[in-house]
mmCIF file of the N, C-alpha and C atoms, coordinates in Angstrom:
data_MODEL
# 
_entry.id   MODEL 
# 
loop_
_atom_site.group_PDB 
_atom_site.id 
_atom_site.type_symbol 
_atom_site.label_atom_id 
_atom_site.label_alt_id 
_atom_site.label_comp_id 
_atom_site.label_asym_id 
_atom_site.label_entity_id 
_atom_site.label_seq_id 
_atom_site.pdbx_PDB_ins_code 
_atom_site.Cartn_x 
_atom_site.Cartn_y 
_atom_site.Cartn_z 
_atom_site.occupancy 
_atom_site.B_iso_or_equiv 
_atom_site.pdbx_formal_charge 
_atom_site.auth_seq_id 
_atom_site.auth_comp_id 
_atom_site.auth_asym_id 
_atom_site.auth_atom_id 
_atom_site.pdbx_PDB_model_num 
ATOM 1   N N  . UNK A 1 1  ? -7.978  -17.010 16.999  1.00 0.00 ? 1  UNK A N  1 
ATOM 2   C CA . UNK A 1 1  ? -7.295  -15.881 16.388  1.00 0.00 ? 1  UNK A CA 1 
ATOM 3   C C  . UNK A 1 1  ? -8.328  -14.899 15.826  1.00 0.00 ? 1  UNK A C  1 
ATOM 4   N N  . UNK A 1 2  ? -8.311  -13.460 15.879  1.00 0.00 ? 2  UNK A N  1 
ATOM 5   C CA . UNK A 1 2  ? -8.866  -12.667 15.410  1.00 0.00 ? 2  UNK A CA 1 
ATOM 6   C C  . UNK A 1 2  ? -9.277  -12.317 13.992  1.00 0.00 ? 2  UNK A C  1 
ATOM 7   N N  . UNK A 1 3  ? -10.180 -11.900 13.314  1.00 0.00 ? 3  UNK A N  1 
ATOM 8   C CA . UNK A 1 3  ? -10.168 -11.333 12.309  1.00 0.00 ? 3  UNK A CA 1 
ATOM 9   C C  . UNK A 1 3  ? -9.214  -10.101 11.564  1.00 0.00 ? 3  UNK A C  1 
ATOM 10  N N  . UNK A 1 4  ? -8.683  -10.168 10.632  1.00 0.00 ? 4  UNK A N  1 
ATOM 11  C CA . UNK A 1 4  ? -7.658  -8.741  10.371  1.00 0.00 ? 4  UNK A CA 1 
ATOM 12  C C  . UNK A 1 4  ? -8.746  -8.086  9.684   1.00 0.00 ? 4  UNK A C  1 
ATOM 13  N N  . UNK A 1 5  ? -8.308  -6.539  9.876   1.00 0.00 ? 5  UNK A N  1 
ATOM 14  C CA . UNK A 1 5  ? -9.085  -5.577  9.279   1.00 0.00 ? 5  UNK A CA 1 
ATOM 15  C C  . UNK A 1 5  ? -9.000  -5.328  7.835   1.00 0.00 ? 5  UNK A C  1 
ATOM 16  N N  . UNK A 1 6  ? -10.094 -5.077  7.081   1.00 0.00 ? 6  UNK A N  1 
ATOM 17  C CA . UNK A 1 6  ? -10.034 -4.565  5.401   1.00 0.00 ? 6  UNK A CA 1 
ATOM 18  C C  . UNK A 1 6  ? -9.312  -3.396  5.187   1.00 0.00 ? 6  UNK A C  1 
ATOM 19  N N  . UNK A 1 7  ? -8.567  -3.667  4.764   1.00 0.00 ? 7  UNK A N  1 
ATOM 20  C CA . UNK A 1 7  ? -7.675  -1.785  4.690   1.00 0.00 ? 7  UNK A CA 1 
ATOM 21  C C  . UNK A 1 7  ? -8.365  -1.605  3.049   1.00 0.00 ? 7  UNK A C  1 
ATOM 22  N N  . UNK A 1 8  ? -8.666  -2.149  2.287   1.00 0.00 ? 8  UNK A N  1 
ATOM 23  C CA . UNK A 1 8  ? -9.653  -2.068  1.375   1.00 0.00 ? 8  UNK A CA 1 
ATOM 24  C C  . UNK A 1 8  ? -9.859  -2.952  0.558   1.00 0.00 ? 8  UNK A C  1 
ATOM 25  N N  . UNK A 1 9  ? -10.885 -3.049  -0.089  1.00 0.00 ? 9  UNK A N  1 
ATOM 26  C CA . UNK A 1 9  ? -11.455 -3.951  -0.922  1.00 0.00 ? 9  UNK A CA 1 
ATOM 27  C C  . UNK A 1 9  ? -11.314 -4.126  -2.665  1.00 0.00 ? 9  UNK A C  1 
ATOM 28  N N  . UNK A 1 10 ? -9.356  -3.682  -2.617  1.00 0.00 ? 10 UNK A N  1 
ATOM 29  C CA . UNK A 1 10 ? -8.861  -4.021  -3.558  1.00 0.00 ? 10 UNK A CA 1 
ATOM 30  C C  . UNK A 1 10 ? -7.816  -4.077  -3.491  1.00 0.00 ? 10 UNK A C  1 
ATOM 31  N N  . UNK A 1 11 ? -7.046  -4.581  -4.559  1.00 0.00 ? 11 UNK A N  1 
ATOM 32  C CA . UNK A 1 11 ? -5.364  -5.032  -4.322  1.00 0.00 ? 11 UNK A CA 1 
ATOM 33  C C  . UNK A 1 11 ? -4.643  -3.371  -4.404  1.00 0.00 ? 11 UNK A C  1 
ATOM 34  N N  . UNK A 1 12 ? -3.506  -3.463  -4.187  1.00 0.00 ? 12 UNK A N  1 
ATOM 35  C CA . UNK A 1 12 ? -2.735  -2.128  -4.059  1.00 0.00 ? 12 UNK A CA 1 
ATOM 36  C C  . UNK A 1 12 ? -1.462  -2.751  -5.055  1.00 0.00 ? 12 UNK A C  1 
ATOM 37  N N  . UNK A 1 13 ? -1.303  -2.286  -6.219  1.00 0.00 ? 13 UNK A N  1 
ATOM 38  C CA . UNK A 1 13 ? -0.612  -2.256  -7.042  1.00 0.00 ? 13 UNK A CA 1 
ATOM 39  C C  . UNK A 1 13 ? 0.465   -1.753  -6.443  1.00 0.00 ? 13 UNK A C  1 
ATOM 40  N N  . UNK A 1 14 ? 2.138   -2.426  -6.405  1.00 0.00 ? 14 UNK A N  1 
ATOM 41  C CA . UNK A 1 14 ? 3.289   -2.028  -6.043  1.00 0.00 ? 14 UNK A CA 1 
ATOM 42  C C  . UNK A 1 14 ? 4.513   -2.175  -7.271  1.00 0.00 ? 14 UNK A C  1 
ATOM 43  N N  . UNK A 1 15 ? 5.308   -1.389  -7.598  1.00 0.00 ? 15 UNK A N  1 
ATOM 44  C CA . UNK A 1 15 ? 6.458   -2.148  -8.182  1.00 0.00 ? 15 UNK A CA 1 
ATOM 45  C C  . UNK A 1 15 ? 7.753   -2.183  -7.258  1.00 0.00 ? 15 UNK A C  1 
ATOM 46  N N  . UNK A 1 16 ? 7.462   -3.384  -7.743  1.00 0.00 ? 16 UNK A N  1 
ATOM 47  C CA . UNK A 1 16 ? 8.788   -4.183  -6.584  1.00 0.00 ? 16 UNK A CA 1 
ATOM 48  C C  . UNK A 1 16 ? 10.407  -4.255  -7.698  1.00 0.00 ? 16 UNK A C  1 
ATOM 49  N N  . UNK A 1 17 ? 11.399  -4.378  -6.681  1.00 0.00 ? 17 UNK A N  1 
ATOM 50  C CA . UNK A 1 17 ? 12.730  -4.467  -7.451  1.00 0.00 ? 17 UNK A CA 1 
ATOM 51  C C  . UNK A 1 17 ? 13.002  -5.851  -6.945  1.00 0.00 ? 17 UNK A C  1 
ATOM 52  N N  . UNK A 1 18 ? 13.699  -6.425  -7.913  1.00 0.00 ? 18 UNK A N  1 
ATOM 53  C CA . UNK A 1 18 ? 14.337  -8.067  -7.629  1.00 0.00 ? 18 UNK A CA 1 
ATOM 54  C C  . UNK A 1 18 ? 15.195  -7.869  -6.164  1.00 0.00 ? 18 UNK A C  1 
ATOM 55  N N  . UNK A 1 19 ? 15.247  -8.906  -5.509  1.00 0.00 ? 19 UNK A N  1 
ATOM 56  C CA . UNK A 1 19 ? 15.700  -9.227  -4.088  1.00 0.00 ? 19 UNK A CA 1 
ATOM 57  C C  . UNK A 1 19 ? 15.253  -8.206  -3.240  1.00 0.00 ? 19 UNK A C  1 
ATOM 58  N N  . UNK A 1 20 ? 14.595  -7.043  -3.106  1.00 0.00 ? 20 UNK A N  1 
ATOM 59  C CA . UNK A 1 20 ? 14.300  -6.262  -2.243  1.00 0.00 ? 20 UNK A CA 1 
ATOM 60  C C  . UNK A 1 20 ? 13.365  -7.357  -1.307  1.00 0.00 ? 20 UNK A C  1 
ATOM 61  N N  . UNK A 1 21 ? 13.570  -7.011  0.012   1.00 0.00 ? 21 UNK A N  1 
ATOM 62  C CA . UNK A 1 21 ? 12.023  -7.959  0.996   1.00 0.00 ? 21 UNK A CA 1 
ATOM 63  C C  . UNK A 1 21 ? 11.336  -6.448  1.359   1.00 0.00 ? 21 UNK A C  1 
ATOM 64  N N  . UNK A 1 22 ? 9.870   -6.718  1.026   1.00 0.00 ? 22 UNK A N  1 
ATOM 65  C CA . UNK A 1 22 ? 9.038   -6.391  1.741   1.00 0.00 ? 22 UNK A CA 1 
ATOM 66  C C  . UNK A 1 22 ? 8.151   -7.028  2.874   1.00 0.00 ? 22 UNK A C  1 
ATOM 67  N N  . UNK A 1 23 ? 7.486   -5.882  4.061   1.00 0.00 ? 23 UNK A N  1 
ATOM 68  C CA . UNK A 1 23 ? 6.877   -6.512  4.490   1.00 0.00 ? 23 UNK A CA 1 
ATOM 69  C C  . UNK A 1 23 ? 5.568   -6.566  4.518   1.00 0.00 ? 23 UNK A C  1 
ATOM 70  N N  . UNK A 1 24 ? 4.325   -7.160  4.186   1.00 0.00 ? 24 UNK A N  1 
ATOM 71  C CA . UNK A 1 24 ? 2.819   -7.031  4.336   1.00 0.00 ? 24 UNK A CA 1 
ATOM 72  C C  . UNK A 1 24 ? 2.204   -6.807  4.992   1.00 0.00 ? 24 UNK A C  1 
ATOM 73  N N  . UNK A 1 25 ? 1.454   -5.849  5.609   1.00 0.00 ? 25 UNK A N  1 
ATOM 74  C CA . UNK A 1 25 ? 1.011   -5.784  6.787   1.00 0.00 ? 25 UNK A CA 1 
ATOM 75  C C  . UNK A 1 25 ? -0.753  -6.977  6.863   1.00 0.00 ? 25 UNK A C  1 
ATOM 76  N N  . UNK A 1 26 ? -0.308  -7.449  7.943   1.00 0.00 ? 26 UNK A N  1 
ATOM 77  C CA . UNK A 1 26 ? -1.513  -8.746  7.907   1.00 0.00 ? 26 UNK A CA 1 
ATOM 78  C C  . UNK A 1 26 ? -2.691  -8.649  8.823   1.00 0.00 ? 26 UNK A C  1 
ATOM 79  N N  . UNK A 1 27 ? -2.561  -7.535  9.259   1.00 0.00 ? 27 UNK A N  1 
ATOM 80  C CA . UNK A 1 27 ? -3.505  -7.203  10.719  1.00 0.00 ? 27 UNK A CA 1 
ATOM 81  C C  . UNK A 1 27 ? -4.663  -6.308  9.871   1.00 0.00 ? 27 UNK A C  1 
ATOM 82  N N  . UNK A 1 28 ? -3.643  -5.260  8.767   1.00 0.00 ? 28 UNK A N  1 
ATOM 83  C CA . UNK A 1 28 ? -5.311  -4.710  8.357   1.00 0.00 ? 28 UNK A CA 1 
ATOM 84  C C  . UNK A 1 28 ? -4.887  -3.085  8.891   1.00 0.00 ? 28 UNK A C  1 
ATOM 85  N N  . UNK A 1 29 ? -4.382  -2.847  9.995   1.00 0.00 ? 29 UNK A N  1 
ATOM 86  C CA . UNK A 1 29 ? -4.644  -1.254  10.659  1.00 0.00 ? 29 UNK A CA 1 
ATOM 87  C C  . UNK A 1 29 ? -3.128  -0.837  10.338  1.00 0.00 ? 29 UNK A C  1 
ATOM 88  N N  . UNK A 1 30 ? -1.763  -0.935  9.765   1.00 0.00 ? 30 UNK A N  1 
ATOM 89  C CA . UNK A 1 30 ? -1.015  -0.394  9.082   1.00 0.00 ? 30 UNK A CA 1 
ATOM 90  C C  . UNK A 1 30 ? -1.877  0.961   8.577   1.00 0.00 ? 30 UNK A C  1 
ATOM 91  N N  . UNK A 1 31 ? -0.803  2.602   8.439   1.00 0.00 ? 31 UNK A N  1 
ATOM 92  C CA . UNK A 1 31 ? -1.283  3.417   7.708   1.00 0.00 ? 31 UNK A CA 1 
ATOM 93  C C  . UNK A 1 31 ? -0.288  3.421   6.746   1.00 0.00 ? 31 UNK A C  1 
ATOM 94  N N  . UNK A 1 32 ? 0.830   2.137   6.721   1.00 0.00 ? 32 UNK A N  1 
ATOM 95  C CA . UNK A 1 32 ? 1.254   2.426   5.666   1.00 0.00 ? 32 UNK A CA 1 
ATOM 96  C C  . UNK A 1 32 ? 0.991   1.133   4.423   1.00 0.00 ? 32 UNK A C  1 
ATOM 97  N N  . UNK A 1 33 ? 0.134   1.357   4.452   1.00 0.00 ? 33 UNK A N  1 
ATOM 98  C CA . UNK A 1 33 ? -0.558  -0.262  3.334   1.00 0.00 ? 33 UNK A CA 1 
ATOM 99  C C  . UNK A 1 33 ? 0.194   -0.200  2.476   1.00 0.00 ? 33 UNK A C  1 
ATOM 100 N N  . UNK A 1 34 ? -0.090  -1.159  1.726   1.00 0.00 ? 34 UNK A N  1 
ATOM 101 C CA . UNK A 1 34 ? 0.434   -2.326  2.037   1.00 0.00 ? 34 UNK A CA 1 
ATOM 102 C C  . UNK A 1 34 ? 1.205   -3.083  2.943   1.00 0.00 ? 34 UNK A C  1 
ATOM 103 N N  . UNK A 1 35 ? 1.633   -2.186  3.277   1.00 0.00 ? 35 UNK A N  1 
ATOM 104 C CA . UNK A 1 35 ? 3.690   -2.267  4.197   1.00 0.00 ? 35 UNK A CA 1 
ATOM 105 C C  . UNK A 1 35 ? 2.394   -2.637  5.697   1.00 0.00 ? 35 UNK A C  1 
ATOM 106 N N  . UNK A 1 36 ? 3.890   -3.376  6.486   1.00 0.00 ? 36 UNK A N  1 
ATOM 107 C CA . UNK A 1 36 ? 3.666   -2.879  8.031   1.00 0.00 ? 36 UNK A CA 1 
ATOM 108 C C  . UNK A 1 36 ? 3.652   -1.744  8.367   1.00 0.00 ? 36 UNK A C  1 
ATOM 109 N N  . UNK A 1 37 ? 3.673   -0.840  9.753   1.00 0.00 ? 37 UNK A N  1 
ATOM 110 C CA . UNK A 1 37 ? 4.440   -0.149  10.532  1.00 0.00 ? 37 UNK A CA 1 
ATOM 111 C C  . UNK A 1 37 ? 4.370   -0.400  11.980  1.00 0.00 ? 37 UNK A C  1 
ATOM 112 N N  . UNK A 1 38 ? 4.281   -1.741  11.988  1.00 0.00 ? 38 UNK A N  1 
ATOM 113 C CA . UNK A 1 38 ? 4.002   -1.887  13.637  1.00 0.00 ? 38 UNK A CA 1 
ATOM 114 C C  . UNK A 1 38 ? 2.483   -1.672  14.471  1.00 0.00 ? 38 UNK A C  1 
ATOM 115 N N  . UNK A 1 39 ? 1.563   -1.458  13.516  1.00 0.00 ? 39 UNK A N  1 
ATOM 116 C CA . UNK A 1 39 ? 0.627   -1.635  14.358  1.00 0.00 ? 39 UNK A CA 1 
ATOM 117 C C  . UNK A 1 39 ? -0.149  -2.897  15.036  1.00 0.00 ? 39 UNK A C  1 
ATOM 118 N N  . UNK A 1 40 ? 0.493   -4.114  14.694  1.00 0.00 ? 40 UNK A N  1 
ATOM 119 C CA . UNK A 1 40 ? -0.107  -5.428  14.884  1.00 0.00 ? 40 UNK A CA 1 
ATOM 120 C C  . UNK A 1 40 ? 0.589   -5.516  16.206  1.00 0.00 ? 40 UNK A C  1 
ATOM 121 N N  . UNK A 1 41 ? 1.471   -4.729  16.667  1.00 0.00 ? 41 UNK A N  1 
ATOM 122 C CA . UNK A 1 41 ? 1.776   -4.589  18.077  1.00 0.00 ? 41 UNK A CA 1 
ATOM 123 C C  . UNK A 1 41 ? 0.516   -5.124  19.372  1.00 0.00 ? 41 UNK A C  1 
ATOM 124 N N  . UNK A 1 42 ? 0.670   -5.916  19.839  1.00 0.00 ? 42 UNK A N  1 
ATOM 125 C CA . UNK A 1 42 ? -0.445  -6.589  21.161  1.00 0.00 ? 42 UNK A CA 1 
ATOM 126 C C  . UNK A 1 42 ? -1.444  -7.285  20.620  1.00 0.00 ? 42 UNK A C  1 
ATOM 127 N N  . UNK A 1 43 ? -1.694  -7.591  19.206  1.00 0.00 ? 43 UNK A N  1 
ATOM 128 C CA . UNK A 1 43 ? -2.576  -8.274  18.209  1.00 0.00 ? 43 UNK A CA 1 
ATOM 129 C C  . UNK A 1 43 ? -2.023  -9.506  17.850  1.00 0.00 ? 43 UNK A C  1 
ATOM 130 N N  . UNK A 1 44 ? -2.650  -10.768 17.626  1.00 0.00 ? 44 UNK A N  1 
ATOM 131 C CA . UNK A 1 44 ? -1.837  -11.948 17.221  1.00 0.00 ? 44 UNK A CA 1 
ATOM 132 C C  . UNK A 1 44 ? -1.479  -11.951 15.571  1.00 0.00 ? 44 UNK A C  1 
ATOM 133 N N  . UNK A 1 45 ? -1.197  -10.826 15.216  1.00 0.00 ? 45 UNK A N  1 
ATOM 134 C CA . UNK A 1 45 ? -0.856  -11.035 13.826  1.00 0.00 ? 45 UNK A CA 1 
ATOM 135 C C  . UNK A 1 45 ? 0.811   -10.515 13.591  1.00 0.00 ? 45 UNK A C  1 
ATOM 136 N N  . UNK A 1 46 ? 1.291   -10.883 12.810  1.00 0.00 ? 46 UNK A N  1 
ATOM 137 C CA . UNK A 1 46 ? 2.586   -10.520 12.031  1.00 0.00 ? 46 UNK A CA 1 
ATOM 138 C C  . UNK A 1 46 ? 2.927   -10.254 11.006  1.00 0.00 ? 46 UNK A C  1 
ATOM 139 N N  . UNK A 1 47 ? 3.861   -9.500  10.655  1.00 0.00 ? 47 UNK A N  1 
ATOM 140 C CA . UNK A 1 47 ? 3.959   -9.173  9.148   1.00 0.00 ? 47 UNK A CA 1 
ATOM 141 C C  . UNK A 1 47 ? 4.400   -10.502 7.786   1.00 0.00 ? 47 UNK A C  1 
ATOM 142 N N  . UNK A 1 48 ? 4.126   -10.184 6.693   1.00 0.00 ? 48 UNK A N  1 
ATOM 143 C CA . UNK A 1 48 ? 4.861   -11.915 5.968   1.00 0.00 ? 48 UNK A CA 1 
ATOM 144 C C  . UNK A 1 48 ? 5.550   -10.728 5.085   1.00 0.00 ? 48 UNK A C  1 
ATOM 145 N N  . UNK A 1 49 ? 6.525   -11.539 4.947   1.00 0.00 ? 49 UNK A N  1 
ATOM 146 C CA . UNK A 1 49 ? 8.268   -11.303 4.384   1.00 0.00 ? 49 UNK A CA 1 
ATOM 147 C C  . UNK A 1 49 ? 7.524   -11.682 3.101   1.00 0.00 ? 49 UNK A C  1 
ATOM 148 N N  . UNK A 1 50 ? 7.771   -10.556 2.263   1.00 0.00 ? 50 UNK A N  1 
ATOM 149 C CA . UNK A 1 50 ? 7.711   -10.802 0.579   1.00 0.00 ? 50 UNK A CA 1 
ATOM 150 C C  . UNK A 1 50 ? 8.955   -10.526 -0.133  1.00 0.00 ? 50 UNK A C  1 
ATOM 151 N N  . UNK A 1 51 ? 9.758   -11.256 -1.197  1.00 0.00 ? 51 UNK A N  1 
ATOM 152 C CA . UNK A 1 51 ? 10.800  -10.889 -1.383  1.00 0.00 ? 51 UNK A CA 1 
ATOM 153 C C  . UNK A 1 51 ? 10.850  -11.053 -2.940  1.00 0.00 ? 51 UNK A C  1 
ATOM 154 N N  . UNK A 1 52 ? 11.200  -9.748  -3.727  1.00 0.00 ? 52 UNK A N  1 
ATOM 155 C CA . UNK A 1 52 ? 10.408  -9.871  -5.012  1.00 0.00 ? 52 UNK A CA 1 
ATOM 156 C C  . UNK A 1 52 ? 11.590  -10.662 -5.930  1.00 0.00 ? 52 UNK A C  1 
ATOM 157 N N  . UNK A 1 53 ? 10.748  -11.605 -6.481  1.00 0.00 ? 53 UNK A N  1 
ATOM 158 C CA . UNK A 1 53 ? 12.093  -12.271 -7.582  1.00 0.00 ? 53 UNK A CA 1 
ATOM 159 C C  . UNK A 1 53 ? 12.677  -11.695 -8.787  1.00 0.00 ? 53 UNK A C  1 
ATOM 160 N N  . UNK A 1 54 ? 11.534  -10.624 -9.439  1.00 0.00 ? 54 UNK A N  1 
ATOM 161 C CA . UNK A 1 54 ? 12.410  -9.335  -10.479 1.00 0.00 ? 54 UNK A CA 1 
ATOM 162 C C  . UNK A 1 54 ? 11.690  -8.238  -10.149 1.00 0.00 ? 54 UNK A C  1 
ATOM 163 N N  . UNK A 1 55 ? 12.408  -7.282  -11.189 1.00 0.00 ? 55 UNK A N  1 
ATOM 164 C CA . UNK A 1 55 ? 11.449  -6.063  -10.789 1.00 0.00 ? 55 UNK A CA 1 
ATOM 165 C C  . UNK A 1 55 ? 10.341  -5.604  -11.827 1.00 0.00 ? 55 UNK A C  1 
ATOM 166 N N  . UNK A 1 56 ? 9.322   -5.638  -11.308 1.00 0.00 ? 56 UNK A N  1 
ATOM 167 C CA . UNK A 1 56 ? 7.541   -5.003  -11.768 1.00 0.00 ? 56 UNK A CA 1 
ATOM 168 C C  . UNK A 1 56 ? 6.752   -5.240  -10.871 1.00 0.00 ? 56 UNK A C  1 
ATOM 169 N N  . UNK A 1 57 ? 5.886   -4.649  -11.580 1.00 0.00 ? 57 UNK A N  1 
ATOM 170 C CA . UNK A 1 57 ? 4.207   -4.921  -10.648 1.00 0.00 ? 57 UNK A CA 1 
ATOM 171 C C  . UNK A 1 57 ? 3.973   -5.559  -10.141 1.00 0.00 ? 57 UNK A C  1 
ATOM 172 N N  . UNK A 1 58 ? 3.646   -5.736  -8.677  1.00 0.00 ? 58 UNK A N  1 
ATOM 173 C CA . UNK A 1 58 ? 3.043   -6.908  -8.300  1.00 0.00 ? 58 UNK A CA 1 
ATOM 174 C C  . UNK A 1 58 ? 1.726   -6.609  -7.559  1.00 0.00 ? 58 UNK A C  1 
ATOM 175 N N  . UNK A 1 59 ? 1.026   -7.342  -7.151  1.00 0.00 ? 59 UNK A N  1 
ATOM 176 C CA . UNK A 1 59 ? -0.584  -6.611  -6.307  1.00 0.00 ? 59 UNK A CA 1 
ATOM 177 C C  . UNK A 1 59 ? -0.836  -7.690  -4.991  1.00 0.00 ? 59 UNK A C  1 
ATOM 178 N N  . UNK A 1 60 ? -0.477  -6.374  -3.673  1.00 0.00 ? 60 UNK A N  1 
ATOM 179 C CA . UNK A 1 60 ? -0.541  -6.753  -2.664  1.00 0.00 ? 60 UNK A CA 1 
ATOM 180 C C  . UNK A 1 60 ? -1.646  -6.927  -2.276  1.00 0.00 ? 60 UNK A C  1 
ATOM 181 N N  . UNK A 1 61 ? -2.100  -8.102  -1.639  1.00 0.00 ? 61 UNK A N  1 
ATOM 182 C CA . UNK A 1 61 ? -3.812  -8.023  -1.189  1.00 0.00 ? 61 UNK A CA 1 
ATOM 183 C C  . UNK A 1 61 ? -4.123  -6.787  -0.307  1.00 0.00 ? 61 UNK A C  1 
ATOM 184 N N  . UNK A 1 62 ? -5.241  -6.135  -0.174  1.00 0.00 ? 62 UNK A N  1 
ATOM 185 C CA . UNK A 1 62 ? -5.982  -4.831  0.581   1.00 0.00 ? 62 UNK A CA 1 
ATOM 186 C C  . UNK A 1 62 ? -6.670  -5.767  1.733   1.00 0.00 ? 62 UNK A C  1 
ATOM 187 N N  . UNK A 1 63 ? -7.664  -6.550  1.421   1.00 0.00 ? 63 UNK A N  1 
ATOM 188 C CA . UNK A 1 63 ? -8.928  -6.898  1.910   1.00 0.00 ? 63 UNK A CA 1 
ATOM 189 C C  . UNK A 1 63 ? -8.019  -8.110  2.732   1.00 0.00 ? 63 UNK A C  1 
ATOM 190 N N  . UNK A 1 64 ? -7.146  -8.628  2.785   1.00 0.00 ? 64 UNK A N  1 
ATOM 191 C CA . UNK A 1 64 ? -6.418  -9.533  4.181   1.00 0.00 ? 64 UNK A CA 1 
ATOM 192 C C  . UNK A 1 64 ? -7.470  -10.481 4.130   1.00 0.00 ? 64 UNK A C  1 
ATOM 193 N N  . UNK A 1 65 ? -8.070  -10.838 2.653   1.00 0.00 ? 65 UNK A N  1 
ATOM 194 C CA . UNK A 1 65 ? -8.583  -12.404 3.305   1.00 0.00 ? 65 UNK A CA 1 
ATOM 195 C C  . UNK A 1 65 ? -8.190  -13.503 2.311   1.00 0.00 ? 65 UNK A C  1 
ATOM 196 N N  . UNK A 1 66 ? -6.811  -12.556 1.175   1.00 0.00 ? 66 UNK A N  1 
ATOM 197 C CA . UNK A 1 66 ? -6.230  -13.690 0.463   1.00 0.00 ? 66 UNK A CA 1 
ATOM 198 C C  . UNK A 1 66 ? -5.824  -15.246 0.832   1.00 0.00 ? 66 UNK A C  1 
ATOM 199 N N  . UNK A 1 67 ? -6.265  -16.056 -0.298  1.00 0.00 ? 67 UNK A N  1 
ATOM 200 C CA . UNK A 1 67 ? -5.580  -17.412 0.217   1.00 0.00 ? 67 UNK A CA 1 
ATOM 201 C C  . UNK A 1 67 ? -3.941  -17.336 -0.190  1.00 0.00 ? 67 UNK A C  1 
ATOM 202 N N  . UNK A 1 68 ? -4.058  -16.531 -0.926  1.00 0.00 ? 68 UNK A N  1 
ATOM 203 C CA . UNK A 1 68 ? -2.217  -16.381 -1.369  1.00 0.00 ? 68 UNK A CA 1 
ATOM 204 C C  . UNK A 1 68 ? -1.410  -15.570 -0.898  1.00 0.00 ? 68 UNK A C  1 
ATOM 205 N N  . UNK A 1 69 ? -1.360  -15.161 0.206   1.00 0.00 ? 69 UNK A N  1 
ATOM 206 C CA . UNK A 1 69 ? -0.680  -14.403 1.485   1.00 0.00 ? 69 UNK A CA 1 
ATOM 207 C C  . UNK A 1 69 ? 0.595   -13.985 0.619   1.00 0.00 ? 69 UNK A C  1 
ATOM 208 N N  . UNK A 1 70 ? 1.377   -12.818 0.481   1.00 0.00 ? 70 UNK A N  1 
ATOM 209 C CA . UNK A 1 70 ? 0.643   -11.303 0.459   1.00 0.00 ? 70 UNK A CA 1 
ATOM 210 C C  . UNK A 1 70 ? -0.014  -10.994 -0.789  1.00 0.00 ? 70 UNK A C  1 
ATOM 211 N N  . UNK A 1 71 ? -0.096  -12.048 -1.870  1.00 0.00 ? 71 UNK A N  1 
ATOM 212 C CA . UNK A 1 71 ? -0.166  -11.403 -3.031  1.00 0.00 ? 71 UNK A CA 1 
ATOM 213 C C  . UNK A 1 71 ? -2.172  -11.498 -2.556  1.00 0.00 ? 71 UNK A C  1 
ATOM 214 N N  . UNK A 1 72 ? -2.704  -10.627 -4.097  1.00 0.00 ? 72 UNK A N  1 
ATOM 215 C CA . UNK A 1 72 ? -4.060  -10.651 -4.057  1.00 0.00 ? 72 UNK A CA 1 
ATOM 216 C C  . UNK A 1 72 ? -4.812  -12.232 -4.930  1.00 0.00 ? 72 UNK A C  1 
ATOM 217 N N  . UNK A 1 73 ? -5.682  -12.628 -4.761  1.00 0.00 ? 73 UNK A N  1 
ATOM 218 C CA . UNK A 1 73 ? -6.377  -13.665 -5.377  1.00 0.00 ? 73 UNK A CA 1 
ATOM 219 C C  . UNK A 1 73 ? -7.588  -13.840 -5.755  1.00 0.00 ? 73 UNK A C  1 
ATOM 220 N N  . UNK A 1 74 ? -8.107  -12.307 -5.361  1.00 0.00 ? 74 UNK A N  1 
ATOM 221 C CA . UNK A 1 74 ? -9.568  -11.843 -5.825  1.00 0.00 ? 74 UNK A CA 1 
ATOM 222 C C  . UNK A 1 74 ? -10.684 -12.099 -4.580  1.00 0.00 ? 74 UNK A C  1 
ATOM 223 N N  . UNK A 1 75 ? -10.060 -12.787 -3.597  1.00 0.00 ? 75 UNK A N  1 
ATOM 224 C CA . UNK A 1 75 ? -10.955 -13.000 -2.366  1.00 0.00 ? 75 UNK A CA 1 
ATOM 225 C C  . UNK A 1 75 ? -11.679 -11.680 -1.973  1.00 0.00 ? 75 UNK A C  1 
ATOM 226 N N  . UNK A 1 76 ? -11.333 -10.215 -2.223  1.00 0.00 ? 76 UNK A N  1 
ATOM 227 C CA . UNK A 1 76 ? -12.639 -8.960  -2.561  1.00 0.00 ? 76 UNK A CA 1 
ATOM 228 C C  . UNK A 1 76 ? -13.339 -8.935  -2.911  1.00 0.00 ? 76 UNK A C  1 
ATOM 229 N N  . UNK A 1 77 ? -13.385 -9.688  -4.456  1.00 0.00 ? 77 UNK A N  1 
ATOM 230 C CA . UNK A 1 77 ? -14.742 -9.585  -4.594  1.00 0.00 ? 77 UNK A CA 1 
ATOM 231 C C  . UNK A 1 77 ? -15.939 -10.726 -3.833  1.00 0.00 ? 77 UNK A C  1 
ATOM 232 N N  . UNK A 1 78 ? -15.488 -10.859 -3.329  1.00 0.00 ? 78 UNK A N  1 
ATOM 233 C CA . UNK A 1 78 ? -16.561 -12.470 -2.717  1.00 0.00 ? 78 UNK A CA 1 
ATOM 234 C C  . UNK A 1 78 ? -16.847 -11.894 -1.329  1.00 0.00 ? 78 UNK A C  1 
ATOM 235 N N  . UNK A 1 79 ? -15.881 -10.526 -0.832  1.00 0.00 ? 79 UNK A N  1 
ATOM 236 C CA . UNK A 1 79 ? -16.736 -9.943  0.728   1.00 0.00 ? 79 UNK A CA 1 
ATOM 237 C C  . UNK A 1 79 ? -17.920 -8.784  0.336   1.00 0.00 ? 79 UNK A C  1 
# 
């Protein structure tokens, strides 16, 4: 499996509403970051279903090399 791309080398602060799903984009080349938009199209990657349990802040990983898929876990600073 391929490497996903850094869309950047920090989390992207979102506020989320309770039960809304989002989706993460996991490939990296999304222009709408955090989010998908289909660019993992012909790439072995897929989006992960986030579905917020209330509503506030939450911080989507940038750098796609979280161990805690979508949220962030600080794995930026260590690239």
């Amino acid at each position: 499996m391929s490497k996903p791309e850094i869309a950047q080398k920090s989390p992207y602060p979102v506020d989320v509403e309770a039960g809304k799903n989002y989706f993460w984009c996991a490939c990296g080349k999304s222009s709408n970051q955090p989010f998908c938009d289909g660019s993992h199209k012909d790439t072995d990657f897929t989006p992960l279903k986030y579905t917020a349990e209330k509503d506030g802040k939450v911080f989507f990983c940038g750098c796609k090399a979280t161990g805690k898929s979508p949220m962030c876990d600080g794995s930026h600073s260590k690239l």
